[in-house]
C-alpha positions in Angstrom: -215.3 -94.4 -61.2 -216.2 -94.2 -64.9 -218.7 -92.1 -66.5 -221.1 -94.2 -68.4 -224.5 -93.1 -70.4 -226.0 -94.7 -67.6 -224.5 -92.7 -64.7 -225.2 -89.4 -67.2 -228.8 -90.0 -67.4 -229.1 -90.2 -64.0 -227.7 -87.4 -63.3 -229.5 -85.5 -66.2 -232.7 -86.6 -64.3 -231.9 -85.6 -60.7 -230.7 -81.8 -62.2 -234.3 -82.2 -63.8 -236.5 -83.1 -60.5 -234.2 -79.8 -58.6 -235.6 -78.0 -61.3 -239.0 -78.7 -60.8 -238.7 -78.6 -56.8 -237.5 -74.9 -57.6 -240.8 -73.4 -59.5 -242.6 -74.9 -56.4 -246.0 -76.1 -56.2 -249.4 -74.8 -54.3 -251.1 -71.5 -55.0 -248.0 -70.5 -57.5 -249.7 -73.0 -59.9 -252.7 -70.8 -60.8 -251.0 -67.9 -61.9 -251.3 -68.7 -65.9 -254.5 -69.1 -65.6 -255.4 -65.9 -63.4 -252.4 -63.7 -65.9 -255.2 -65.5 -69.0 -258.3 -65.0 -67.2 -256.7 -61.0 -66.6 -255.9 -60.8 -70.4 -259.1 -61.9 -71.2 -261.3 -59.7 -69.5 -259.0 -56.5 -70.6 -259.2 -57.9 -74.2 -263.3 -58.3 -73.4 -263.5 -54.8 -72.0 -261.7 -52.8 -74.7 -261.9 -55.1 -77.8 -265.0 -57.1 -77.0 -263.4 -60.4 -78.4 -261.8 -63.4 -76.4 -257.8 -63.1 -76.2 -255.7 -65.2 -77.7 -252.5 -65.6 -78.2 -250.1 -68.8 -78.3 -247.6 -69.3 -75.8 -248.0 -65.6 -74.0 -249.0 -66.5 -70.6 -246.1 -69.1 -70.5 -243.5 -66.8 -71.5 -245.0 -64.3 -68.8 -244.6 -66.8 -66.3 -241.4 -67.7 -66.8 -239.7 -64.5 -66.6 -241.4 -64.2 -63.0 -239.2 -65.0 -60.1 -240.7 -67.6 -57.4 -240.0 -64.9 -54.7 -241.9 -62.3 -56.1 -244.9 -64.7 -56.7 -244.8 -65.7 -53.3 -245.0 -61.8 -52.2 -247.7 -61.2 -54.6 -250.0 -63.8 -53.1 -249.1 -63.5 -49.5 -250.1 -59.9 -50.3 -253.5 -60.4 -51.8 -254.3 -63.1 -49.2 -253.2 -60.0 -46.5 -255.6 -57.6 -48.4 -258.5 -60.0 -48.7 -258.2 -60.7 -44.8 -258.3 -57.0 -44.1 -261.2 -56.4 -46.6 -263.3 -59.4 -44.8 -262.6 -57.7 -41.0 -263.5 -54.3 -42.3 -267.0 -55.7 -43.8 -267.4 -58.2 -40.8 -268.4 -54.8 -38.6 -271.0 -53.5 -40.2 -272.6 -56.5 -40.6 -272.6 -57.3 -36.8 -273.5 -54.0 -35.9 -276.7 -54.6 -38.2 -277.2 -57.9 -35.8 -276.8 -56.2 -32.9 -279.3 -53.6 -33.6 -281.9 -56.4 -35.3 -281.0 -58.2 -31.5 -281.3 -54.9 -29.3 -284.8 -54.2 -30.8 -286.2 -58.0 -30.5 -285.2 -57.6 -26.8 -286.7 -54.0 -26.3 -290.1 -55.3 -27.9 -289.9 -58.8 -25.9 -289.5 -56.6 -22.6 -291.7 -54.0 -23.3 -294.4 -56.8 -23.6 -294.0 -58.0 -20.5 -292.7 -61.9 -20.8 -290.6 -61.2 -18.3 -292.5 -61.6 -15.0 -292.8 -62.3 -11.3 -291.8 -65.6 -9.4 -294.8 -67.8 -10.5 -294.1 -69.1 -6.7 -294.2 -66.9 -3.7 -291.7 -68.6 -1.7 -288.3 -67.1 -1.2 -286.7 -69.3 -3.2 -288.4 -69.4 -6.5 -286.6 -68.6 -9.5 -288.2 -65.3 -11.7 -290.5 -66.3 -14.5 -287.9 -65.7 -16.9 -289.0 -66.0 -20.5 -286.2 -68.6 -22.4 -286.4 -66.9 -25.8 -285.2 -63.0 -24.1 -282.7 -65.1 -22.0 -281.1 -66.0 -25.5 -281.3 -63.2 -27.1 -279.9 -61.5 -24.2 -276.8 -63.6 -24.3 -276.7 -63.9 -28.4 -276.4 -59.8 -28.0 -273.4 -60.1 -25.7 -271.8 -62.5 -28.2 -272.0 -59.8 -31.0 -270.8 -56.8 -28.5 -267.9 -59.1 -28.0 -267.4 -59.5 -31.8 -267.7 -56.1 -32.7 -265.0 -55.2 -30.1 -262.6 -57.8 -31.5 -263.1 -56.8 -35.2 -262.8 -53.0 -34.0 -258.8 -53.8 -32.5 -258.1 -55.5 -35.6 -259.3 -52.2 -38.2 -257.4 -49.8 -35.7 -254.8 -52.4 -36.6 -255.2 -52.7 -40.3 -255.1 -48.7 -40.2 -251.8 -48.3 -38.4 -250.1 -51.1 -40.5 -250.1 -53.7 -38.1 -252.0 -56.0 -39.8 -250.8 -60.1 -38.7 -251.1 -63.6 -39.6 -254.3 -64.5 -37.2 -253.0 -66.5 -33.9 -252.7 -70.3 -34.9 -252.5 -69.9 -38.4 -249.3 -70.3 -40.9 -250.4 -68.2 -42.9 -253.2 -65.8 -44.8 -254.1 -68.2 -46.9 -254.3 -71.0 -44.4 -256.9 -68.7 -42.3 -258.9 -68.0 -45.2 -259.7 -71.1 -46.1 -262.2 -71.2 -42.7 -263.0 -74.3 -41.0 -266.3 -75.7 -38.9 -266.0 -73.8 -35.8 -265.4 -70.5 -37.6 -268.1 -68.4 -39.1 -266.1 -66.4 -42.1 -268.9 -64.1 -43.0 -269.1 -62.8 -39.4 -265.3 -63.0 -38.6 -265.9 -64.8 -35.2 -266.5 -68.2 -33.6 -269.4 -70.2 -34.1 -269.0 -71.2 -30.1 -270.7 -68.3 -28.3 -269.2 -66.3 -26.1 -271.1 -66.0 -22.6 -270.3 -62.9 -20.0 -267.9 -63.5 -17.0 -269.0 -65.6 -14.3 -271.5 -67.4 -16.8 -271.5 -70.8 -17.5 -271.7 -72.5 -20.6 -275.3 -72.0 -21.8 -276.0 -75.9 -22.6 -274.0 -77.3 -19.4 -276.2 -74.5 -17.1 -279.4 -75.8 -19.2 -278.0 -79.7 -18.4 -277.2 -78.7 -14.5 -280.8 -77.4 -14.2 -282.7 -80.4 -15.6 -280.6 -82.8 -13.7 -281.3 -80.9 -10.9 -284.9 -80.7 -11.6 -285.0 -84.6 -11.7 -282.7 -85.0 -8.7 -285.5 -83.2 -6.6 -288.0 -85.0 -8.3 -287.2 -88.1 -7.4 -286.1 -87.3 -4.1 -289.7 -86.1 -3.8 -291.2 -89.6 -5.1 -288.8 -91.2 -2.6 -290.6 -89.3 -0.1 -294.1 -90.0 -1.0 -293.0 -94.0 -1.4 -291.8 -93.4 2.2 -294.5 -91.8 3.4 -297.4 -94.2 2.2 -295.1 -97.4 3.3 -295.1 -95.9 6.8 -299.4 -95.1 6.7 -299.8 -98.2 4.9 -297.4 -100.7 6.1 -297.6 -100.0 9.9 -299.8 -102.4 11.5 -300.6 -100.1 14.4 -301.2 -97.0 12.5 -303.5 -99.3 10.1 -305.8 -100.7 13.1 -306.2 -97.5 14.6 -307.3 -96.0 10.8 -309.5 -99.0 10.6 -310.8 -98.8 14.1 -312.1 -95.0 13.2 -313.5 -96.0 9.8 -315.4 -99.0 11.8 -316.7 -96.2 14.0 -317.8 -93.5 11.5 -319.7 -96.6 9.6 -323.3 -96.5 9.5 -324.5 -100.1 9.6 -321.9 -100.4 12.6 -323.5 -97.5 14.5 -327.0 -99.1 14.0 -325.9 -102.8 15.2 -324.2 -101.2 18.1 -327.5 -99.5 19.1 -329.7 -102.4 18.8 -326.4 -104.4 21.0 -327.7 -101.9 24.2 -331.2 -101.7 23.3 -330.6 -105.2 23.9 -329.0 -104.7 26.7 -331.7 -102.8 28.4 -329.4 -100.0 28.6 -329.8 -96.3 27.5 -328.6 -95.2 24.1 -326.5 -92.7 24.3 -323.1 -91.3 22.5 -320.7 -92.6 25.0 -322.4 -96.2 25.1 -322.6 -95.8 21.4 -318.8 -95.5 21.4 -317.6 -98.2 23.8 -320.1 -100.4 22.2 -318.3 -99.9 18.5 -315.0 -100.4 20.2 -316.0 -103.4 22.2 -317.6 -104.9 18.4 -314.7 -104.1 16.5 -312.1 -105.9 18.6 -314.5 -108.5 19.0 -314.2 -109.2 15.0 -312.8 -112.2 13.6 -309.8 -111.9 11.6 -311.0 -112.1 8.3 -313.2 -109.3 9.3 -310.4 -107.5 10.5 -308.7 -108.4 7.6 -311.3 -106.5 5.3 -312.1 -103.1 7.6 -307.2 -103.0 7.4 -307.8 -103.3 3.7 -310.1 -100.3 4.0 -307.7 -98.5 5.2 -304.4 -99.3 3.9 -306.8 -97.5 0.9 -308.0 -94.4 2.7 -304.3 -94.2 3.8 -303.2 -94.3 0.0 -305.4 -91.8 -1.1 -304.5 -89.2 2.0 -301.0 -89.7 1.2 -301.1 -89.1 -2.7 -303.5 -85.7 -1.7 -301.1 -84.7 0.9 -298.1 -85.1 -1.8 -300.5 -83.0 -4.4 -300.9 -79.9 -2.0 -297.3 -79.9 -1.1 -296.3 -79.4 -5.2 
């Protein structure tokens, strides 16, 4: 094949992109401006004026070599990692302190209490706000005992790229779950055997509801059968008829009447012998009566039970 100008330029500009590809791109880029920004505050410190000088920081950067750059800022990404664990520990073990006292105070005051029910079963009166800070201080112990491993680390040389991460600089960038300042997860941790604080406060509601409404299933049940069954309803009715006034008098003046002698036991057989003598729309009424006396016994009965 024949060289032409053509085939030459192309060439020219494929040795040209290699070129490029070879001084690399990412955090490799900022180092003019962080070798300026150095110059400058030397120049600032000793000479108090701005520094200038034409072409400097590129010559600078050119005679570095793309390896040692690399090793340079995987270094100060390593350092700034092991500065951020050592300063994560005593800033938890101020937390936990601030936490251990709010729980001391809240306990010495006595929220915490007694059942507020004295069956077996009842759960303590547990107050909510201790309960979190409770478990908020077993979050921070667990911390502390993470960030501790990784100083006795950092001290022996061990120091390594965090689990899940490329690199330094990929962890320190931080992300929504992670809380930088503290050096631990924004997800609390919660002690063995313990559920998941939300799911445990989800269980306990739906539970709460579950009951509930097995309990207004009850009561429904319960007031259908006193206020539904024809028999109970008629006897109910038959005993309201009885302990009526009116109906005691009438039934007096049926013996007088009678030429009989009042007494309690004529009294009664005289009521019973009325009521089953009424007329069904009589009936009807004295059932109404007490398809509402039935009503109001089973909603009382329902309240003393809660």
């Amino acid at each position: 094949m024949v060289k032409t100008r053509r085939v030459k330029r192309v060439r020219g500009l494929s040795r040209k992109k290699m070129t490029s590809k070879k001084r690399g791109r990412g955090k490799a880029d900022e180092l003019p401006f962080l070798i300026k920004t150095m110059l400058n505050n030397v120049s600032l410190r000793n000479n108090g004026t701005q520094f200038y000088e034409k072409g400097i920081v590129e010559k600078i950067a050119a005679h570095l070599p793309k390896r040692d750059v690399k090793g340079a800022i995987h270094r100060a990404d390593k350092a700034e990692y092991e500065r951020r664990v050592l300063a994560a520990i005593p800033l938890n073990e101020k937390i936990l302190k601030t936490q251990e006292a709010e729980i001391k105070r809240l306990e010495m005051s006595g929220l915490d209490g007694p059942a507020q029910r004295t069956r077996s079963k009842a759960k303590p009166a547990t107050n909510p706000v201790l309960e979190e800070l409770r478990l908020e201080a077993y979050h921070t112990r667990m911390v502390i005992m993470r960030l501790q491993y990784l100083a006795q680390k950092i001290r022996e040389g061990r120091t390594s790229v965090p689990s899940y991460y490329k690199d330094y600089a990929e962890f320190l960038k931080g992300g929504p779950g992670w809380d930088m300042e503290r050096m631990a997860y924004v997800r609390r941790e919660r002690p063995p055997g313990y559920e998941n604080y939300d799911k445990l406060k989800a269980k306990e509601k739906a539970e709460a509801e579950a009951e509930a409404k097995e309990k207004d299933e009850a009561e429904a049940k319960t007031e259908v059968e006193l206020t539904e069954d024809p028999v109970k309803l008629k006897k109910l009715a038959l005993e309201l008829y009885k302990k009526s006034s009116a109906m005691k008098a009438r039934a007096k003046e049926d013996i007088i009447e009678m030429g009989r002698d009042v007494d309690k036991e004529r009294i009664d057989i005289m009521l019973e012998n009325n009521f089953y003598g009424l007329t069904d729309k009589q009936l009807e009424v004295w059932i109404a009566k007490a398809r509402t006396k039935a009503k109001a016994e089973a909603k009382k009965k329902a309240k003393a039970d809660s």
